[in-house]
C-alpha atoms as one frame of an Amber mdcrd trajectory, in Angstrom:
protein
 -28.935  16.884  20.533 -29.630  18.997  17.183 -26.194  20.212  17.641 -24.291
  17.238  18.075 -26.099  15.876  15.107 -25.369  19.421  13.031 -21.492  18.703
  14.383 -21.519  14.617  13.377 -23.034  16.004   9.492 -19.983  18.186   9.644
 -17.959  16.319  10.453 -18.537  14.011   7.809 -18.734  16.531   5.104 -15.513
  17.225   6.063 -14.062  13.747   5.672 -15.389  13.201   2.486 -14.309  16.356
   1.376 -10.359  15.173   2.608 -11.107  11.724   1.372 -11.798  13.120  -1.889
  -8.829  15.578  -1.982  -6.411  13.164  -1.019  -7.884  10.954  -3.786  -7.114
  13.725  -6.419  -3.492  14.173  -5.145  -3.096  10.870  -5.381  -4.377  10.551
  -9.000  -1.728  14.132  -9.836   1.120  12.497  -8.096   0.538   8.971  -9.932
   0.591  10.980 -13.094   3.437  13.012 -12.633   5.540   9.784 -11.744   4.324
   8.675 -15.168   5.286  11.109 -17.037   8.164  11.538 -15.513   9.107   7.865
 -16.631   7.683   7.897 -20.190  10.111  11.378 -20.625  12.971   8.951 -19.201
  12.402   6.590 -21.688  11.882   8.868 -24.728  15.170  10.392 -23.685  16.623
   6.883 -23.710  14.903   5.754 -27.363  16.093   9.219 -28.219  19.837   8.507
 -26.942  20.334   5.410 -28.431  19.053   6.499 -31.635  21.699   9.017 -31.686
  24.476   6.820 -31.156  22.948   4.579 -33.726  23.033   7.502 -36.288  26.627
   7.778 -35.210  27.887   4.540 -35.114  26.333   4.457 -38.915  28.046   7.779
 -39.929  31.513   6.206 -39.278  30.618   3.001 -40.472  30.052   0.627 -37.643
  26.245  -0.221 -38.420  24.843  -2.885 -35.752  21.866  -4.119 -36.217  19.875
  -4.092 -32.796  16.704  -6.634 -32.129  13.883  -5.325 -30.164
């Protein structure tokens, strides 16, 4: 009976210890898509900027509203 209980304690130990773990990964992975979508649109901001500046250097300025 001592056992069984010693096995049942383990066994928990062992699902919070996955529970938690999984938790974490899914904290990392959340991140990662998030900066993976902020970087997309910097790169956007960053690309239309660009064309901006050159539209302006050969004289088609267009005003854009946010």
């Amino acid at each position: 009976m001592k056992a069984e209980k010693e096995l049942v304690d383990l066994n928990d130990e062992a699902n919070e210890a996955f529970y938690s773990a999984s938790k974490q990964k899914t904290k990392v992975d959340m991140s990662g898509e998030r900066i993976t979508f902020l970087n997309f649109e910097l790169f956007q901001k960053r690309r239309g900027h660009i064309e901006s500046y050159k539209r302006s250097r050969e004289g088609k300025v267009e005003i854009e509203e946010a």
